[in-house]
C-alpha positions as CSV (number, residue, x, y, z in Angstrom):
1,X,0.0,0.0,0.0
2,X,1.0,3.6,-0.9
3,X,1.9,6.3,2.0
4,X,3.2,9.6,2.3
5,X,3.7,12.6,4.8
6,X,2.5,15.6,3.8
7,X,3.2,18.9,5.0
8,X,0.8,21.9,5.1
9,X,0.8,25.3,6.1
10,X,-1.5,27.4,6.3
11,X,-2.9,30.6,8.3
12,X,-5.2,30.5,11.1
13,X,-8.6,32.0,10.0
14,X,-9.4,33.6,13.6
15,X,-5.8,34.6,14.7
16,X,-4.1,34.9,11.6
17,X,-1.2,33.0,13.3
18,X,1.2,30.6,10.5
19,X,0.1,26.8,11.0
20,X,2.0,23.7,10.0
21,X,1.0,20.0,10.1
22,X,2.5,17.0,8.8
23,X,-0.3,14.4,7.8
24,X,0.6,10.8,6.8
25,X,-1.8,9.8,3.7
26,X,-2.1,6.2,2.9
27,X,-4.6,4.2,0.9
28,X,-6.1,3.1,-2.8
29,X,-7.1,6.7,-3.3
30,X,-3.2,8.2,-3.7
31,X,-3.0,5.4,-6.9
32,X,-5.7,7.9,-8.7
33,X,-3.6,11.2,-9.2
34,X,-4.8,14.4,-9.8
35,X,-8.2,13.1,-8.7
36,X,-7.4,12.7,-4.6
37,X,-9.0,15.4,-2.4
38,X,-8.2,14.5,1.6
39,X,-9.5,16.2,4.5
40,X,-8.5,16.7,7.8
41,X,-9.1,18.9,11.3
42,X,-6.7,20.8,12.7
43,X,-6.9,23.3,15.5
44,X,-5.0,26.2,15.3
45,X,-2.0,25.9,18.4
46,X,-2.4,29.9,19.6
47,X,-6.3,30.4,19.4
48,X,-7.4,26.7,19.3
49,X,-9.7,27.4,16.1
50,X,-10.9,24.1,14.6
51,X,-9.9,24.6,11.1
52,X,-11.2,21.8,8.0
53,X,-8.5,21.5,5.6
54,X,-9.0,20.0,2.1
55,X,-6.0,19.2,0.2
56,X,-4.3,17.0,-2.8
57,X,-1.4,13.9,-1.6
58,X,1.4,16.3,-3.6
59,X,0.4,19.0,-0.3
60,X,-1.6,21.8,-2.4
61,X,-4.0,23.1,-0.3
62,X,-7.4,23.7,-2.2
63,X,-9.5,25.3,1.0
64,X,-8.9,26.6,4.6
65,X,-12.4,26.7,6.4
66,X,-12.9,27.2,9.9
67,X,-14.5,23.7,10.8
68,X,-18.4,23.9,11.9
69,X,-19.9,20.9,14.0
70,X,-22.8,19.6,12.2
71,X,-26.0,19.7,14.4
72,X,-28.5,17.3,14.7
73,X,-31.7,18.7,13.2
74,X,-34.6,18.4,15.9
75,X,-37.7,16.4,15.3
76,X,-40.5,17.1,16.2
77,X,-42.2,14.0,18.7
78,X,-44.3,11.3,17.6
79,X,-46.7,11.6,20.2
């Protein structure tokens, strides 16, 4: 199986503060090049800002979001 360590940095979206992780990447998907989007969570070390990176296996970043916690949608009761 395929593995690599990639590298990102980025800039914290609340803080503004540089940001560098290494993520280690392994799987059937790095075989299809050019085609691979990954995503991970990373907080942000000064602020602690839960950012969602998505990026390609060669370490291009394609978006920097600040990372929202889906909510469960309330139903309403049965009875």
């Amino acid at each position: 199986m395929m593995e690599l360590q990639v590298i990102l940095d980025f800039a914290c979206c609340a803080c503004n503060e540089s940001v560098s992780v290494t993520v280690k990447c392994e799987g059937k998907g790095l075989a299809l090049s050019g085609r691979t989007v990954a995503t991970v969570k990373v907080p942000c070390p000064s602020c602690g800002t839960m950012h969602r990176l998505d990026f390609e296996p060669n370490g291009t970043l394609r978006a920097v979001n600040p990372y929202t916690n889906p909510r469960a949608l309330l139903e309403p009761s049965i009875n």
